[in-house]
C-alpha positions as CSV (number, residue, x, y, z in Angstrom):
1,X,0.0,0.0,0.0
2,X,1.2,3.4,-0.8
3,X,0.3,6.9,-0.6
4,X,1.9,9.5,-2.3
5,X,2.4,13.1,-0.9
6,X,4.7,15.9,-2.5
7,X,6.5,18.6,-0.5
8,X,8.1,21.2,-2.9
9,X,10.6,23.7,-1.4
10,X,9.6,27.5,-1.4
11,X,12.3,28.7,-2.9
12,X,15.0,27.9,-5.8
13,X,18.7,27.9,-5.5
14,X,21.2,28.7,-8.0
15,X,24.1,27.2,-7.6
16,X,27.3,27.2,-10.3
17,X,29.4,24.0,-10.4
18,X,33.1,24.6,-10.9
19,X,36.8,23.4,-11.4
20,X,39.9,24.1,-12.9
21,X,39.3,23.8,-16.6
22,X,35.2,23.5,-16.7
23,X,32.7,25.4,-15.6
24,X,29.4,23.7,-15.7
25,X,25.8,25.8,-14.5
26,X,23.1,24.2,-13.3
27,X,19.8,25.4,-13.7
28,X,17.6,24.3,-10.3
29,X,14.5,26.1,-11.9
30,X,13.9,23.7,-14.1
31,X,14.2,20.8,-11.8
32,X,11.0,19.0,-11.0
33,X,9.7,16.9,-8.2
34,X,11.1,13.5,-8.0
35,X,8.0,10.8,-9.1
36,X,7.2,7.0,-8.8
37,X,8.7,7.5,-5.4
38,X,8.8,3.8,-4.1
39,X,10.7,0.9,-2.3
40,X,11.1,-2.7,-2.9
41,X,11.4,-4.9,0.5
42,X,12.0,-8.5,0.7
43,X,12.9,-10.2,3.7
44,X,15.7,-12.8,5.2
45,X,13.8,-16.1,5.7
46,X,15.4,-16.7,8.7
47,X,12.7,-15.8,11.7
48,X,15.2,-12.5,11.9
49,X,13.1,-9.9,10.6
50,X,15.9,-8.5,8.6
51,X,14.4,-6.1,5.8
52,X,16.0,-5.0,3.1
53,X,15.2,-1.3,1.2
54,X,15.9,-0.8,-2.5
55,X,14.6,2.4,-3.0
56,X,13.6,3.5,-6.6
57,X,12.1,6.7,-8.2
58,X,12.9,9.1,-11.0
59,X,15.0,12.4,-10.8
60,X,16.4,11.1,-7.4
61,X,19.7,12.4,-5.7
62,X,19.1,11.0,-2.5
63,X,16.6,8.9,-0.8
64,X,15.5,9.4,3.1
65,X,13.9,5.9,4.6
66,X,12.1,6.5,7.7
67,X,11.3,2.5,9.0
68,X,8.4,3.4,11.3
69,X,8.8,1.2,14.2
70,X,10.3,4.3,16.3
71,X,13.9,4.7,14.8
72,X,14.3,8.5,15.2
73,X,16.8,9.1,12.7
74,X,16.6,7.7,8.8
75,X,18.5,6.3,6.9
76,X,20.5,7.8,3.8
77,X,20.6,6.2,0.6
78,X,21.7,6.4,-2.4
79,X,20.5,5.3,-6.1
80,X,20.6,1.9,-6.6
81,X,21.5,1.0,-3.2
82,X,20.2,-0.6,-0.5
83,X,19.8,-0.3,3.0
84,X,19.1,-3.5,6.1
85,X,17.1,-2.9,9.0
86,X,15.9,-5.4,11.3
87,X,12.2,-5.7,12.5
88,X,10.2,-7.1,15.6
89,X,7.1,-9.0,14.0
90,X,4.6,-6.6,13.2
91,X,3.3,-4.3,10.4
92,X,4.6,-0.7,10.0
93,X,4.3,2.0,8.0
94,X,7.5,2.9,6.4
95,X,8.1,6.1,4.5
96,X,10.4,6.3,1.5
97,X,11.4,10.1,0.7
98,X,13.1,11.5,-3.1
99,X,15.1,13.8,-2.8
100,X,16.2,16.2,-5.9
101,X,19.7,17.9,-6.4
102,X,17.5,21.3,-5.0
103,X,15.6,19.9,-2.1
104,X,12.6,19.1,-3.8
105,X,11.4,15.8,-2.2
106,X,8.1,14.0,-2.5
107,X,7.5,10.6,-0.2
108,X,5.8,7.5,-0.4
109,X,4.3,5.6,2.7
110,X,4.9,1.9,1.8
111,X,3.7,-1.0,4.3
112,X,6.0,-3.8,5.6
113,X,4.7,-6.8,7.0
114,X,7.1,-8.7,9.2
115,X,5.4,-12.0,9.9
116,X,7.3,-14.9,11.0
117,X,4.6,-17.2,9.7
118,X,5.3,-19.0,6.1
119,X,2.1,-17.0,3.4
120,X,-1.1,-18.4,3.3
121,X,-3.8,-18.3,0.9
122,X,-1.5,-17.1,-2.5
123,X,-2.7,-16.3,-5.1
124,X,-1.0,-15.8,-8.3
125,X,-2.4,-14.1,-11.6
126,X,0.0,-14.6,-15.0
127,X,-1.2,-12.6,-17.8
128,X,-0.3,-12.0,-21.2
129,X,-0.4,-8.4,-22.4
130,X,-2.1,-7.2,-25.0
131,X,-0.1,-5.3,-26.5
132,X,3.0,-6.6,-26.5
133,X,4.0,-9.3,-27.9
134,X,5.7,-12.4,-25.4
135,X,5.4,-10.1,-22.4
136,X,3.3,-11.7,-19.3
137,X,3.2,-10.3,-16.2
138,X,2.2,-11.4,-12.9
139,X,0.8,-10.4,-9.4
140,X,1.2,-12.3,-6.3
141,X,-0.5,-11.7,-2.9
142,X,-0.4,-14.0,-0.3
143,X,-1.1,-13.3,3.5
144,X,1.9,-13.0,6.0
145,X,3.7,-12.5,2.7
146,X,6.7,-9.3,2.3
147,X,7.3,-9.9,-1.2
148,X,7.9,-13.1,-4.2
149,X,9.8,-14.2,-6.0
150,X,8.9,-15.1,-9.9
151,X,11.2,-17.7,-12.1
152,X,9.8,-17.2,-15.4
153,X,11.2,-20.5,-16.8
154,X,13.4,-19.4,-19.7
155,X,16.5,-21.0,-20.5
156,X,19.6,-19.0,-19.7
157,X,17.6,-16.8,-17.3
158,X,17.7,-18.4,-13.7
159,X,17.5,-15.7,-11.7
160,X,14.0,-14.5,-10.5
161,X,12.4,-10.9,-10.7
162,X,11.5,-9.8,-7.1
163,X,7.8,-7.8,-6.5
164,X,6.3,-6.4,-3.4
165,X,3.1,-8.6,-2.2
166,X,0.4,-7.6,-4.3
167,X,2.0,-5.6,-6.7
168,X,2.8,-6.8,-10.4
169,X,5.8,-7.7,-12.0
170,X,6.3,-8.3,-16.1
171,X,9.2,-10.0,-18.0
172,X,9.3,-10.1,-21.9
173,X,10.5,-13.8,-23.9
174,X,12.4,-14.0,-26.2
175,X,10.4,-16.5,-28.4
176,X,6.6,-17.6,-28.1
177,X,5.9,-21.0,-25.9
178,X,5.1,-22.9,-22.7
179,X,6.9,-21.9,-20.2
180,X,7.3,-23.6,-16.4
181,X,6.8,-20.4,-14.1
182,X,7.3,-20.2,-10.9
183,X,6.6,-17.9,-7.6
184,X,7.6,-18.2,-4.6
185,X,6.1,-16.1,-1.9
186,X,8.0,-15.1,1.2
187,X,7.6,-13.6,5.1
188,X,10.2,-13.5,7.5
189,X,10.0,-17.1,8.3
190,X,11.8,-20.4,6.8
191,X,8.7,-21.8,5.0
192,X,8.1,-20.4,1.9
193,X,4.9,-21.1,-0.1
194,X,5.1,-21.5,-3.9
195,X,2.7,-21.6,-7.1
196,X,3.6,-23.3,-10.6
197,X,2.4,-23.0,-13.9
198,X,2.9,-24.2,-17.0
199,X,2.1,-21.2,-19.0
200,X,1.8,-20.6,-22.5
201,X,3.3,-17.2,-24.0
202,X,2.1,-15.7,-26.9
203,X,2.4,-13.2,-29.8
204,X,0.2,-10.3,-30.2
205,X,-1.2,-10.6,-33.8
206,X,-4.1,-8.1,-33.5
207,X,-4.4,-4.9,-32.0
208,X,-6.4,-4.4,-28.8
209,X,-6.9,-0.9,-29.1
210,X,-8.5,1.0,-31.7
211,X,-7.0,3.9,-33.5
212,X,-7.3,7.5,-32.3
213,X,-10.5,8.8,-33.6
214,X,-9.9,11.6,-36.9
215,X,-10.7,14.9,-36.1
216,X,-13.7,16.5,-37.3
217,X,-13.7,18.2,-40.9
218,X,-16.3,19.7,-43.2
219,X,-16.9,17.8,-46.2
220,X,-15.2,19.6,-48.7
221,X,-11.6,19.1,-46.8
222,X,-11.6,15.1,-46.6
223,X,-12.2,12.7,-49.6
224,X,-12.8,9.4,-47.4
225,X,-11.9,6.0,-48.2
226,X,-12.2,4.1,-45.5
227,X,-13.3,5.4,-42.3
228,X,-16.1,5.7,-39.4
229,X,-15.7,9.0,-39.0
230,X,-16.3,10.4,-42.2
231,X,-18.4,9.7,-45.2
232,X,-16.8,7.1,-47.5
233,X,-17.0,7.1,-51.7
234,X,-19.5,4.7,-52.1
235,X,-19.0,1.6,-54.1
236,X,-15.5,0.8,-53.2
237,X,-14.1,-2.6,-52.9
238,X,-11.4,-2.9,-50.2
239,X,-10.4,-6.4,-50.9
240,X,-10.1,-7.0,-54.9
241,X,-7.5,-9.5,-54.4
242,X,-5.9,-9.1,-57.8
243,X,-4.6,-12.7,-57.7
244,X,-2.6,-12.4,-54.5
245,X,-4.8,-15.1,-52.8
246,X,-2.7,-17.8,-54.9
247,X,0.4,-17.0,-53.0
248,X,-1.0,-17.3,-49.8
249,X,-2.5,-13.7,-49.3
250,X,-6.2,-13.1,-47.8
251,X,-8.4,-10.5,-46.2
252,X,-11.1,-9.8,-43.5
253,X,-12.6,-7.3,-42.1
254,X,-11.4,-7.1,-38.4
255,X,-14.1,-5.9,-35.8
256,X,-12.9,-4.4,-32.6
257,X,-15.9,-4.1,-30.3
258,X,-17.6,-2.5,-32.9
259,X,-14.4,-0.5,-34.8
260,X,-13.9,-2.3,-37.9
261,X,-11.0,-1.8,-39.6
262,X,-9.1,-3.6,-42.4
263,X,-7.3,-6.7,-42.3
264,X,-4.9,-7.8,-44.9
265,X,-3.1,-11.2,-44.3
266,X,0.2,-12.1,-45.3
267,X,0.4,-9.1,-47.3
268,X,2.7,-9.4,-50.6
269,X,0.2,-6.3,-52.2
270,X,-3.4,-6.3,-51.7
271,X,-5.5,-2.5,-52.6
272,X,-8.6,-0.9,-53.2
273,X,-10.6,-0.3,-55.7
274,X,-13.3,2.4,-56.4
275,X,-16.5,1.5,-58.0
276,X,-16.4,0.9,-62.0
277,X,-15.7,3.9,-63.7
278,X,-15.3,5.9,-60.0
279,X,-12.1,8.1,-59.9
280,X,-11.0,10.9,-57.5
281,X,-9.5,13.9,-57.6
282,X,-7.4,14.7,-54.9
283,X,-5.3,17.4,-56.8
284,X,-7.0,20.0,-54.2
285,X,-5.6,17.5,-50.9
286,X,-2.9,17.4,-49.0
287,X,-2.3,14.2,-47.7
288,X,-3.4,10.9,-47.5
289,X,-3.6,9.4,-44.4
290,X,-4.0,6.1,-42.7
291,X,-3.6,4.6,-39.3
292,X,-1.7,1.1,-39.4
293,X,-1.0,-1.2,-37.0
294,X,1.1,-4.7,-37.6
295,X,3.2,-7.6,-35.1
296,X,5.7,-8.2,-38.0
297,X,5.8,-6.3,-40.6
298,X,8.4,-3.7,-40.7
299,X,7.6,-1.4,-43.4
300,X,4.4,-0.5,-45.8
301,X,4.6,0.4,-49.7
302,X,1.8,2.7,-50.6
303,X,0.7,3.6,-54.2
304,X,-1.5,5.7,-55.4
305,X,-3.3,4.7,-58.8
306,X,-4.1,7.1,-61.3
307,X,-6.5,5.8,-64.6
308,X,-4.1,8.3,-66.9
309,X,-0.5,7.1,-65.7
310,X,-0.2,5.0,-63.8
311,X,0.9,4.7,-60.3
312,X,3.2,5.9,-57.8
313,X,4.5,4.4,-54.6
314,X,6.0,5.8,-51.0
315,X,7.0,3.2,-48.3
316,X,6.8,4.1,-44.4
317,X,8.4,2.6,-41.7
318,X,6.5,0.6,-39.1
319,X,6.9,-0.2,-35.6
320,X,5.2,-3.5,-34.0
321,X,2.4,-3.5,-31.7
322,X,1.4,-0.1,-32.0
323,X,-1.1,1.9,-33.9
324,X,1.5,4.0,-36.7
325,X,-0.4,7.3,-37.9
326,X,0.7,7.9,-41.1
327,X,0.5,11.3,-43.2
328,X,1.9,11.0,-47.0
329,X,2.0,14.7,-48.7
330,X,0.4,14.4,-51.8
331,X,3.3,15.8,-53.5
332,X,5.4,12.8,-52.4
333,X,3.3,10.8,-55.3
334,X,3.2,14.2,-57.6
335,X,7.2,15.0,-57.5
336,X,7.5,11.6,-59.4
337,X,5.0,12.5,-62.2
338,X,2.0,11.1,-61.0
339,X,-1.3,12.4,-62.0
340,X,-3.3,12.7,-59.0
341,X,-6.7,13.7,-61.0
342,X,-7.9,10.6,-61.7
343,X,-7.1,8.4,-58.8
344,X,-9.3,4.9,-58.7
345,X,-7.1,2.6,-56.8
346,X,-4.9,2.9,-54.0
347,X,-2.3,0.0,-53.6
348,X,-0.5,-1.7,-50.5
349,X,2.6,-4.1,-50.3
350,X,4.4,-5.5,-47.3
351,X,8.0,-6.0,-46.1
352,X,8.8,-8.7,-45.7
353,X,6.7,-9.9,-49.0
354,X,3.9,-12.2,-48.3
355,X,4.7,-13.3,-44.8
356,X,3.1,-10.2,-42.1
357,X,-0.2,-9.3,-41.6
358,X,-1.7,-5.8,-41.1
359,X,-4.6,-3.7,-40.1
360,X,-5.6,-0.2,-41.7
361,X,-8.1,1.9,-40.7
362,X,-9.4,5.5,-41.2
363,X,-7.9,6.2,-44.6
364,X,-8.7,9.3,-45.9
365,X,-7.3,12.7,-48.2
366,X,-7.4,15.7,-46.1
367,X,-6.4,19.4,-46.5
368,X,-5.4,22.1,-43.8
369,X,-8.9,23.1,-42.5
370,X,-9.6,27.1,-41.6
371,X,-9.2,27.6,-37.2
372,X,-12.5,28.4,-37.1
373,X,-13.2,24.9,-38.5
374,X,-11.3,23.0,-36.3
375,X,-12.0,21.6,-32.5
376,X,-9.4,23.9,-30.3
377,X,-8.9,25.1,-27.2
378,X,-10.7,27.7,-26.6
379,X,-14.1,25.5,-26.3
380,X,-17.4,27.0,-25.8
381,X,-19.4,24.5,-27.7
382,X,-21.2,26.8,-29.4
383,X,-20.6,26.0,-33.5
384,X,-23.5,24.9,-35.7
385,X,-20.9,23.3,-38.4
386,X,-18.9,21.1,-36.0
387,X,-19.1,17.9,-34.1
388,X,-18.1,17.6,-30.4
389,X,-17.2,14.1,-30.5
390,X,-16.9,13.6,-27.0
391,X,-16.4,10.0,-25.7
392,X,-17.5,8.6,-22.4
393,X,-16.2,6.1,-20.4
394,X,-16.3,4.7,-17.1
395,X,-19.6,2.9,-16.8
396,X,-20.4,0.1,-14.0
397,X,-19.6,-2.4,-16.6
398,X,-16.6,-0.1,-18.1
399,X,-18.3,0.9,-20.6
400,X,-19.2,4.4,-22.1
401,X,-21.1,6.8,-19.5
402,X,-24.2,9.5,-21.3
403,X,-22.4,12.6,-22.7
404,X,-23.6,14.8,-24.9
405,X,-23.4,18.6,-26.2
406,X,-27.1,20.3,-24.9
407,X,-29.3,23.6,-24.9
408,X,-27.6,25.4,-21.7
409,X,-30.2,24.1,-19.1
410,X,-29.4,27.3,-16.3
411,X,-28.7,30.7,-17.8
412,X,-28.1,32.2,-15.0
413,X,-25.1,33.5,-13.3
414,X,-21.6,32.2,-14.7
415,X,-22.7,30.9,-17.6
416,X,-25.5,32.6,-20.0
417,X,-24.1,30.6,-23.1
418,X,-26.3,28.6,-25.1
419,X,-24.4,25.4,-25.3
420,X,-22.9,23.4,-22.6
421,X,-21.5,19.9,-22.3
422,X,-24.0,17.2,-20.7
423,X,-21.7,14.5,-18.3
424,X,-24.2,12.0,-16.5
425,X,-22.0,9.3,-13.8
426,X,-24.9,6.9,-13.9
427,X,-25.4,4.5,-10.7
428,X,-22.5,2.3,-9.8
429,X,-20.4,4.3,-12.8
430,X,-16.5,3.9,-12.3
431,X,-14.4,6.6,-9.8
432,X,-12.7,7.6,-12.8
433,X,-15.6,8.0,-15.2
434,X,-15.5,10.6,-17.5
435,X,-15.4,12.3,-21.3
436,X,-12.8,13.0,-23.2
437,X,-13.1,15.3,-26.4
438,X,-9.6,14.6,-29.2
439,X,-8.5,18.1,-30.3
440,X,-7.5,18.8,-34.0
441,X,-4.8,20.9,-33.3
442,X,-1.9,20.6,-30.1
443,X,-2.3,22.9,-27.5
444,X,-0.5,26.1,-27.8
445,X,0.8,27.3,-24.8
446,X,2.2,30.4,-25.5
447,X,-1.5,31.2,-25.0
448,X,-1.5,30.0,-21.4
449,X,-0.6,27.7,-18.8
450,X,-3.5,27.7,-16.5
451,X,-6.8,26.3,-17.6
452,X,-10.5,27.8,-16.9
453,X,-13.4,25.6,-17.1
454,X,-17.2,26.7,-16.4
455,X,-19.0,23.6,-13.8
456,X,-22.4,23.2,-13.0
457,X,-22.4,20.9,-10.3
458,X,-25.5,19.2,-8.1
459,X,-22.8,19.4,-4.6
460,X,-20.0,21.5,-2.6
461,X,-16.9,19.3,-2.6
462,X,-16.8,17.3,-5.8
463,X,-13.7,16.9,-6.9
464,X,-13.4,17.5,-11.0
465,X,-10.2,16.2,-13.0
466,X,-9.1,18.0,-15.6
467,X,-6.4,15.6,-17.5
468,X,-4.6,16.4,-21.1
469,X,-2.9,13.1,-23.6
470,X,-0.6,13.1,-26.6
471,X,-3.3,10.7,-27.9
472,X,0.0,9.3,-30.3
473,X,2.2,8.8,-27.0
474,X,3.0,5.3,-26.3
475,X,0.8,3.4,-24.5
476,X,0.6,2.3,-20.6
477,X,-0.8,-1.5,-19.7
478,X,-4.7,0.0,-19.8
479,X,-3.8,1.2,-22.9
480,X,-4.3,5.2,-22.1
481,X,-1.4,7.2,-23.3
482,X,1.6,7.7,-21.0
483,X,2.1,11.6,-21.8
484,X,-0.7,13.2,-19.9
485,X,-1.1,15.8,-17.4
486,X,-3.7,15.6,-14.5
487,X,-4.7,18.5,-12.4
488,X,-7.7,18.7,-9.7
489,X,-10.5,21.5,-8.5
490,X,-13.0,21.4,-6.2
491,X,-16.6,23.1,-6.4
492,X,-17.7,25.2,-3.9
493,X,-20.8,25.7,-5.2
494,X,-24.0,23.3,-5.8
495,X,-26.6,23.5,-8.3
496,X,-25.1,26.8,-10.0
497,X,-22.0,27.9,-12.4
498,X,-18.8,28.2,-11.1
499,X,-15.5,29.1,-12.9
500,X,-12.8,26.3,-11.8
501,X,-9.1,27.2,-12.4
502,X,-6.6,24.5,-13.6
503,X,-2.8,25.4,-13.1
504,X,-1.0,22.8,-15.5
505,X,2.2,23.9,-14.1
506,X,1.3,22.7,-10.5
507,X,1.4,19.3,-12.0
508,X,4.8,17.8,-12.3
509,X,4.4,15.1,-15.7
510,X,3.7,19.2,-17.2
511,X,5.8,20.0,-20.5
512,X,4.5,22.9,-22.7
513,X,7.0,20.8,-25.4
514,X,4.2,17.8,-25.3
515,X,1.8,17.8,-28.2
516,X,-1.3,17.4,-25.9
517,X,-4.2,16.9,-28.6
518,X,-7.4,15.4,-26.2
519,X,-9.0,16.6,-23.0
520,X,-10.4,14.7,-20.9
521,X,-13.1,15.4,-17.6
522,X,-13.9,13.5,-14.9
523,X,-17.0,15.0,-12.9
524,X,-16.9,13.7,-9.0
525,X,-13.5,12.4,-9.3
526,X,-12.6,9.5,-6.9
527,X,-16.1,8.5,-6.0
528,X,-18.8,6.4,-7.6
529,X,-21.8,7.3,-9.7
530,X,-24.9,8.0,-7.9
531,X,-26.8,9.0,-10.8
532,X,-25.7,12.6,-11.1
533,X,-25.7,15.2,-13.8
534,X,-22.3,17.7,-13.9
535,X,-22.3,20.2,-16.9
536,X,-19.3,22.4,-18.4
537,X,-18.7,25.3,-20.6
538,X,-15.9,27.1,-22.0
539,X,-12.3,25.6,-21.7
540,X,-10.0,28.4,-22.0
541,X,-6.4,29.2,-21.6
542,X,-5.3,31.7,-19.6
C-alpha cells in the first residue's frame, strides 16, 4: 500500500558548479519533483526480521527511509543502493522520501509486513499483455507474505524478478511457448509457499486498441476512403485481391468491439478499388492518411493509382504493436510525375513480401482546415458546423457513461451561453468516469498555462479532474497514453455555475514541449456514480 504526498521547497537555488578547466551551471528552476517514489522490501527467511530497502524513483539524488517502528533518525541512501534494517514482528508503516539535487522531495508511505509465519492463501495471476507481444506479467498476494519471487522459466535466465506482495511484476520472452513459471512467496519465516504453472506465451497478432479517432472536418476538406468518421466514396471494394490469394495472401474485415477496420493477411500487395468507372481527384488534398498497426511487418509500400498514368508508390516505416499514424504529402506521389486527377485505386505491399499481416483503418485525403473549422482550445461549444465528438467512459460495466453537447439548461449567473456539455455518472459508474473530447490541433501554450473551465455541479466538494494526452504517446498497460497531465478542483458551489481554475504547471508530468491533442473530464472524481448530472462550458487558456 502506498500513498503518495509531494512537499516542494519554497524557494530555488542557483548554484554554479566549478573546477579548474570546466565550468558547468546548473539550472535548479527547471528541476521538477522526484515521481514513482517507491521501495522494494524483501525479507531474510530466517525468523530474523531482517528487511531490506531498495529504493527507486525518477530524478532522485538522495533517498530518506524512515522505518516506522520508532527509529528517530533515517537512513541515507543512495540510487541503486540498498539499505538493512531489522524488524520485531509486526506491520509498519515505512516512508520512503526522493530527494532532488534542490531539495525538492516527494514521499511514499509503503507497508512492511514482518510476519514470521510462512504465506497463506497465495494467489497468483499470470497474464499476457495485449499489447506486446511475449510479455506476461504477474501479481502475487499471499497473507503474512513481504514480497515473491517469480522464475519465469526461460533457459539461460535463472535468476527471479523480485515484487512487493500484491503488486505486479512483467518479464518479456524472447520466443513464443510454454513456459514452467514459478513464484515463490515469502515472510520472514523459513517456510516459503510457492505456485507453478505451466504457461503458454504468446504473440500479439491483432491490435487491442483501436486507432485515435480523426478529427472533425467539413466535407469539402476530406475525400474518405475508409473510415467511421467520415463519409466514405461509395462503391469501393477494399479487398479485390488481384490474384494475390494464390500466393498465400487473404483478407477480412477485423471488428474491434464494434471499430472495424481492415485486415490484410500475409500481405505481398493487396488494394482498393473504387467502383467501376469511379475516380477521385485529390489534386486539391494534402495528404493521405491512414492509421496502421502490424506484429511483423516492418515497413508498408503505398501507391497511389491514377487511370491516366499509372501509379506511384511511398514506403513508411512501421513499428510492432502499436497503432503508426501515417500522413503522406500528396506531393510525395506528384514530384515523381503522378497524375493525382484521376485516382481509382490505392495500392499496399508489405516488407517482408507475403509473410506479415496488417490492419488499416481511417484512410482518408485531407487538406489544412480554416481555425475556425477545427475543435481547439478555446471550447465553448457553441458552433452549428462542427461535431463535439466527446467519448465517455467509465460505466459500471466499463463501458461508455451519457455525454452529450445540450441547450444550456441554467442561464443564469456564470454561464448565459447557449451550449454546454451534458456528463451524467450513472449508478455504480466507475471513480474515474469521464469524457474526453480529441482536439484537431496541439495545444499552444504560449497562449497560457493555466486552464479555466465553467461547472455546474449538483454538490459542494466534488472533486473534477481535468487531465490532457498526446493521444500518439505510447501506450501504458490499460492502454491510455503515457504523456498526460492531470490536475484537480474542487466546487464550492451546488446547483449553479462556477469558474474552476486548472494550473498545469502545478502538475509535475507538465511540458509545454508535449503535443497534448485530447481533453479529458472527470465529474466527482474519486467517487462512484450516484446517478448525477455535472455540466461544463468554455475551456480556456489563460
Amino acid at each position: 500500500m502506498k500513498k503518495i504526498h509531494f512537499i516542494i521547497s519554497l524557494f530555488v537555488l542557483a548554484i554554479t558548479l566549478s573546477c579548474s578547466d570546466d565550468n558547468t551551471t546548473v539550472d535548479l528552476e527547471s528541476i521538477t519533483a522526484p515521481t514513482n517514489i517507491s521501495a522494494l522490501t524483501t525479507v531474510t527467511q530466517d525468523n530474523t526480521g531482517k528487511v531490506t530497502f531498495l529504493p527507486k524513483g525518477e530524478g532522485v539524488t538522495q533517498y530518506e527511509i524512515y522505518f516506522g517502528d520508532g527509529t528517530a533518525t533515517p537512513a541515507i541512501v543512495n540510487p541503486g543502493a540498498t539499505v538493512t534494517h531489522v524488524y520485531k514482528e509486526g506491520v509498519y508503516q515505512s516512508k520512503i522520501v526522493g530527494i532532488t539535487l534542490d531539495g525538492k522531495r516527494t514521499e511514499a508511505i509503503q507497508e512492511v509486513m514482518v510476519s514470521f509465519k510462512a504465506p497463506e492463501n497465495l494467489v497468483v495471476t499470470i497474464t499476457n499483455d495485449l499489447a506486446v507481444s511475449k510479455k506476461v506479467t504477474v501479481t502475487a498476494k499471499a497473507d503474512f507474505a513481504l514480497f515473491y519471487d517469480v522464475y519465469f522459466g526461460e533457459a539461460g535466465k535463472p535468476d527471479p524478478i523480485s515484487a512487493n506482495n500484491g503488486e505486479s511484476v512483467s518479464y518479456t520472452y524472447q520466443a513464443a511457448g510454454v513456459y514452467k513459471i514459478r513464484v515463490v512467496s515469502k515472510s520472514a519465516a523459513v517456510k516459503t509457499t510457492e505456485y507453478t504453472e505451466d504457461f503458454t506465451v504468446t504473440l500479439v497478432n491483432k491490435p487491442s486498441t483501436s486507432a485515435a479517432t480523426p478529427p472533425n472536418r467539413v466535407a469539402k476538406d476530406v475525400i474518405s476512403i475508409y473510415s467511421s468518421k467520415y463519409a466514405d466514396v461509395p462503391g469501393t471494394n477494399y479487398f479485390p485481391d488481384w490474384g494475390q490469394g494464390g500466393q498465400g495472401s487473404s483478407w477480412a474485415e477485423f471488428d474491434l468491439n464494434g471499430d472495424k477496420m481492415l485486415n490484410y493477411i500475409k500481405l505481398s500487395y493487396q488494394g482498393i478499388a473504387l467502383a467501376d468507372g469511379t475516380s477521385v481527384d485529390v489534386s486539391g488534398m494534402e495528404f493521405i492518411h491512414m492509421d496502421v498497426w502490424t506484429a511483423d511487418l516492418q515497413k508498408i509500400e503505398t501507391s497511389l493509382i491514377s487511370k491516366s498514368n499509372g501509379e506511384k508508390p511511398v514506403t513508411k516505416d512501421l513499428v510492432a504493436n502499436q497503432w503508426n499514424s501515417i500522413d503522406i504529402p500528396i506531393s510525395a506521389f506528384t514530384s515523381q510525375g503522378l497524375t493525382v486527377a484521376d485516382i481509382f485505386q490505392l495500392k499496399f505491399v508489405g516488407t517482408p513480401w507475403a509473410t506479415g499481416s496488417v490492419f488499416i483503418d481511417n484512410i482518408y485525403f485531407y487538406k489544412a482546415p480554416s481555425a475556425a473549422q477545427t475543435i481547439q482550445l478555446p471550447l465553448d461549444f457553441e458552433s452549428t458546423t462542427l461535431t463535439y465528438a466527446w467519448a465517455g467512459f467509465g460505466a459500471s460495466d466499463f463501458g461508455p457513461i451519457p455525454v452529450s453537447v445540450i441547450t444550456n439548461p441554467d442561464k443564469t449567473g456564470a454561464n448565459v451561453s447557449n451550449k454546454v456539455v451534458k456528463i451524467e455518472k450513472p449508478s455504480g459508474a466507475q471513480v474515474w468516469a469521464g469524457a474526453s473530447l480529441s482536439l484537431d490541433a496541439k495545444v499552444d501554450f504560449t497562449k497560457g498555462t493555466k486552464i479555466k473551465v465553467t461547472v455546474w455541479s449538483p454538490k459542494v466538494g466534488a472533486k473534477i479532474l481535468y487531465k490532457m494526452e498526446d493521444s500518439n504517446s505510447p501506450k501504458d498497460g490499460n492502454g491510455n497514453p503515457t504523456i498526460n497531465v492531470e490536475v484537480e478542483a474542487t466546487t464550492t458551489v451546488k446547483n449553479a455555475w462556477e469558474v474552476l481554475t486548472f494550473d498545469l504547471t502545478s502538475a509535475a508530468s507538465f511540458n509545454t514541449a508535449n503535443p497534448y491533442d485530447r481533453v479529458i473530464l472527470f465529474p466527482d472524481f474519486g467517487v462512484a456514480g450516484t446517478g448525477t448530472i455535472y455540466y461544463f462550458d468554455d475551456i480556456k487558456q489563460f
